[in-house]
N, C-alpha and C positions, 0 to 999 in steps of 0.2 A: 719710232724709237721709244723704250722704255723710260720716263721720266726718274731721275735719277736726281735726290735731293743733295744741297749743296747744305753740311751740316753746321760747321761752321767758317770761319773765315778770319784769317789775320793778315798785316799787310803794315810792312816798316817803308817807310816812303820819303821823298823830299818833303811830303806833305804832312809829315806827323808820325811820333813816334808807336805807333798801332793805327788801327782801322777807326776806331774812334775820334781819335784825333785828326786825322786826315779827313775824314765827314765833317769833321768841325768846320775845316781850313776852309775846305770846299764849302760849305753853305754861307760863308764871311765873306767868298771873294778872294783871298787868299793867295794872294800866286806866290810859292817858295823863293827865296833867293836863291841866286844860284850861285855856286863857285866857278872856276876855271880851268880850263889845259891850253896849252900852248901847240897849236898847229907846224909841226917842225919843219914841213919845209917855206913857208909861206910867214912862219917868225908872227903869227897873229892868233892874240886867244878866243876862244869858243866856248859858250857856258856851258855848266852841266851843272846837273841836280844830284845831287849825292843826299846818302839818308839824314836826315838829322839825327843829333845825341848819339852817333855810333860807338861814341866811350872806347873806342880803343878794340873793340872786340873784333877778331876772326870773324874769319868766313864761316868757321865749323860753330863756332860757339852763335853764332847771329843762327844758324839753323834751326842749329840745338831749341835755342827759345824761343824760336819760330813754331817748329813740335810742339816745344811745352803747349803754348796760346793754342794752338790748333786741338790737340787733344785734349783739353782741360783740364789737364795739368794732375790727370787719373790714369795713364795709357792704360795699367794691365797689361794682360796679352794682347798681342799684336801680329802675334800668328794667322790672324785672318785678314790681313788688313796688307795691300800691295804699297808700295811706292814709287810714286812716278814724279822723278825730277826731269823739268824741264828750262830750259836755258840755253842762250848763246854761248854764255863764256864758261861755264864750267868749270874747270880747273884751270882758264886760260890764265887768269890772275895770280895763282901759285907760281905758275910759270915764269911768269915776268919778273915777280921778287926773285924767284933763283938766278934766273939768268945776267939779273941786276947785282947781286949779291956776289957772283962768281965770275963776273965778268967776259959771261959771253953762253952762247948755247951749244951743249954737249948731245949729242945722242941719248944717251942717258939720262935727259932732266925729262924726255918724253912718257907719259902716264897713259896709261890705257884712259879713256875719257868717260868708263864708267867705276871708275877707282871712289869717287866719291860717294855714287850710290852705294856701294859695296860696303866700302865702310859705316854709315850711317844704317844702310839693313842691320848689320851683324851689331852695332851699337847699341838700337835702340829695339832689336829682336819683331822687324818687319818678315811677312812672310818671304820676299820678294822682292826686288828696285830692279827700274832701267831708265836712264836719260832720252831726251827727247830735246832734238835741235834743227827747228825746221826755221830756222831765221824769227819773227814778227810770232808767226804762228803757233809757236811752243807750246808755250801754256793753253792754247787755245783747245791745241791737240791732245795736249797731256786728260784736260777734263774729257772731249770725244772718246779716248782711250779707255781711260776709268769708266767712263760708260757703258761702252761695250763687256769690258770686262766685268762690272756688275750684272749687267742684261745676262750675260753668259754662265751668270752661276758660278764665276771661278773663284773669287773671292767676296767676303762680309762687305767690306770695306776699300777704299781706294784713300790716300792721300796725295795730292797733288802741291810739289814743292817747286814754287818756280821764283828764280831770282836774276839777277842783271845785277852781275857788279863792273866798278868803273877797270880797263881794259884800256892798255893803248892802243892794241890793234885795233880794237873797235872805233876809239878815236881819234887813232889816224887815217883810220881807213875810210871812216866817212867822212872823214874833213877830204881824205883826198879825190875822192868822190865829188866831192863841192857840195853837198847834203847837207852841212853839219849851218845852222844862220848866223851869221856874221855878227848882225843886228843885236841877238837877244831877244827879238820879238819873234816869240811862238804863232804863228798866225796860219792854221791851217781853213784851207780853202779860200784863201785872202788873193784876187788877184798878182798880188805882188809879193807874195811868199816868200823867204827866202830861205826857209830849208828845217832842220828839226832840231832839236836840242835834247840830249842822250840823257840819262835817268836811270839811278840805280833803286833797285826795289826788291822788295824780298814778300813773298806774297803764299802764303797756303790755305788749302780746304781740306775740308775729310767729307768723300761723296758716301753716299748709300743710300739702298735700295726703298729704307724705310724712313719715314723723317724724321724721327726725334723728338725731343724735349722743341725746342727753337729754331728749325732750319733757318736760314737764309734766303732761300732761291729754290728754285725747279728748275734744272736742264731737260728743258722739252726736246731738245731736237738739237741738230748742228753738222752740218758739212764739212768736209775739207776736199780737196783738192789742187793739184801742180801744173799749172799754166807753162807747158813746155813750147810753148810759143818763140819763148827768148829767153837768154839764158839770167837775165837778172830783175829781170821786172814782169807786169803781165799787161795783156794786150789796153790801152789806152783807150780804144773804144769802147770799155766798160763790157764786153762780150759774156768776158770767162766770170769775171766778178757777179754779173746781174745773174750767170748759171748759178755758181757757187750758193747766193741766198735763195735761189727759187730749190734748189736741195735743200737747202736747209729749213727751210719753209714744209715742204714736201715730207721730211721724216718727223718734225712735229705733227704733221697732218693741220697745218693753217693756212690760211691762206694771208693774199698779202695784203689786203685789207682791215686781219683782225691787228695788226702792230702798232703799237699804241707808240712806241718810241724806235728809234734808229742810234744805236751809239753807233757812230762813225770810227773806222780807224786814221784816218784827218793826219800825214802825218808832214804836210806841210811842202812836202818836198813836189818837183813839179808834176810828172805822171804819175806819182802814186795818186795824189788828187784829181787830176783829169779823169785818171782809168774810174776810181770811186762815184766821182761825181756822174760818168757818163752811165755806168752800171747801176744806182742807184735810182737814176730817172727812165730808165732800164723796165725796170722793174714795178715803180711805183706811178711812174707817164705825170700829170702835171699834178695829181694831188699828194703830195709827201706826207709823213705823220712828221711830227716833233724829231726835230735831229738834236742831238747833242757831241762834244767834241769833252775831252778827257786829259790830253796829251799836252797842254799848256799848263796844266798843275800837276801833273806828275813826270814832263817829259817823256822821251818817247823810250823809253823801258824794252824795249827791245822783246827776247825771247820771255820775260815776264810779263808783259803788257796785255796776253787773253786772262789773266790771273788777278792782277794787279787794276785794273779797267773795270773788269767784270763784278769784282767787290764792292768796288767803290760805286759803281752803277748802282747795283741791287739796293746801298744802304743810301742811297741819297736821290730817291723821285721824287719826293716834295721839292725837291730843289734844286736841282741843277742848273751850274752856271751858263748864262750866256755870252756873248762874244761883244766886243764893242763895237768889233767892225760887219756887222752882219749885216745893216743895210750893202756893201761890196760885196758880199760871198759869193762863190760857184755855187755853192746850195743856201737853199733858207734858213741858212741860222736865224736863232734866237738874241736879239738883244738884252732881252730881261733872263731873271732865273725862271725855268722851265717846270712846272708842280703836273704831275699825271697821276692818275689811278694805280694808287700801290696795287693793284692785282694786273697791271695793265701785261700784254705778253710784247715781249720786248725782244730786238734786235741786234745784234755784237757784232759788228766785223774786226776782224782780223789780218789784213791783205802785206804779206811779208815779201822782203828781198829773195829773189829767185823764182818769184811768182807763186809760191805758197798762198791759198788765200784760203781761210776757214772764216763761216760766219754761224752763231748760237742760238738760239733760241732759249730763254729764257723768261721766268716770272716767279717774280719775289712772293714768298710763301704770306701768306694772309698772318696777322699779329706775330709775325716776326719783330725780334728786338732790334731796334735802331740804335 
């Protein structure tokens, strides 16, 4: 695969209001507080991470200056330059305030589900947009995409806009699912896990060809693939997962040896873990590199989470947090914070509902700004 620099990067989080801020949180230790929703039919609430200081603002206007940060606040033409939003809920959350507002759902309150891109192309004079909603793996796929599409000569530039906002199908549906943890306590790969806790987050890059002034990262490489195994998860014995990174290994041209790091996608819940943990040792047999886990400081973000993970990765390998319970883990976590080789080539999984599973290959651009 044609490496394809990540140029720069913004990312509104439970954990801080920009990328900066959330590096911060993260290397303090930092776990966000969370707010609440109330599980309807079981009468019990379940935390979630909503952004911090969202002031009141829209979906469209939280975009908007998502662009601005992303672009530098210079676009110009933008005629060469694609958009690829990706996300679970889309315009799901428009939806709900109408149908809250009007007191029930009409035929009519339904939106074609690339209405958003549409608008935002013709706004901000992109050459092109299309959403992308493959569950977990969204964003992960949005940058694979952008990829190819740079490798292919089609466009300058790719922007990749990926967000999770808060949705009550999303959070009744995984409470009724029994996924969503009772507890409060994020504890993935913890024996006794009890499930994931939902996160909103808004997360963009602008890829291309050429690096820039300051990149961020190199996308060496990265997989995807749909585990039609079963219609909602993927096979448990780590089979399709341990394929999955040995592709994605495979189109960097590295082996699995040279991985300096492992972000896990850790999402707490009980086979997503097992299939991970079983694919993981899969692949790597008894000697692992450095794992790391993400998803207890930013919650589990859903179709933003290859976007929103992948940032926060890049900007924080001096230090990434460890787990307290990692003497118990299914894998070797780290009790203390984690410090690697800023150049080290590094590992993303991805592994979504419906058995979506993407993993990346990735390595943070040498005197990149922190």
């Amino acid at each position: 695969m044609t490496p394809i620099y990540l140029q720069r990067g913004a990312l509104h989080s439970a954990l801080g209001t920009d990328l900066h801020a959330a590096s911060a949180a993260l290397q303090a230790g930092q776990l966000p507080v969370p707010s609440s929703f109330l599980l309807h039919e079981l009468q019990q609430p379940r935390p979630y991470l909503a952004v911090v200081n969202s002031n009141g603002e829209s979906r469209q206007q939280r975009c908007d200056r998502l662009l601005g940060e992303t672009l530098g606040g210079q676009t110009g033409k933008l005629d060469d330059c694609l958009l690829i939003i990706a996300s679970t809920s889309l315009d799901i959350d428009d939806l709900e305030q109408l149908i809250a507002a009007e007191g029930g759902f009409r035929p009519d309150h339904s939106t074609p589900l690339d209405l958003l891109a549409k608008n935002l192309r013709q706004r901000w004079g992109f050459a092109d947009a299309f959403t992308l909603n493959t569950a977990c793996t969204s964003a992960a796929n949005g940058l694979l995409y952008g990829a190819r599409m740079l490798a292919a000569g089609l466009y300058e530039r790719v922007l990749v806009l990926a967000f999770e906002t808060p949705s009550a199908i999303a959070q009744q549906g995984f409470g009724a699912l029994d996924l969503t943890s009772p507890s409060g306590a994020y504890r993935p790969f913890h024996p006794e896990r009890d499930g994931l806790i939902l996160g909103e987050a808004y997360a963009a890059t602008l890829l291309a060809r050429v690096p820039g002034e300051a990149p961020l990262a190199k996308l060496l490489g990265g997989f995807s693939a749909c585990d039609t195994s079963n219609l909602t998860t993927t096979r448990e014995d780590g089979s399709h997962i341990d394929w999955v990174m040995r592709e994605a290994l495979r189109s960097a041209g590295v082996d699995a040896e040279q991985i300096g790091l492992v972000k896990l996608h850790g999402t707490a819940t009980g086979a997503n873990d097992r299939a991970e943990s079983n694919g993981v040792r899969l692949l790597f047999g008894d000697t692992l590199p450095p794992l790391c886990v993400l998803k207890p400081w930013l919650g589990h973000t859903l179709g933003a989470c290859g976007l929103s993970e992948t940032l926060l990765l890049v900007e924080n390998l001096t230090s990434l947090p460890g787990v307290g319970y990692a003497a118990e883990a299914l894998l070797p976590l780290s009790a203390q914070p984690t410090s690697i080789a800023a150049n080290s080539l590094l590992l993303a999984n991805f592994f979504g509902f419906g058995g979506n599973n993407a993993s990346l290959i990735l390595q943070r651009c040498t005197g990149a700004q922190a």
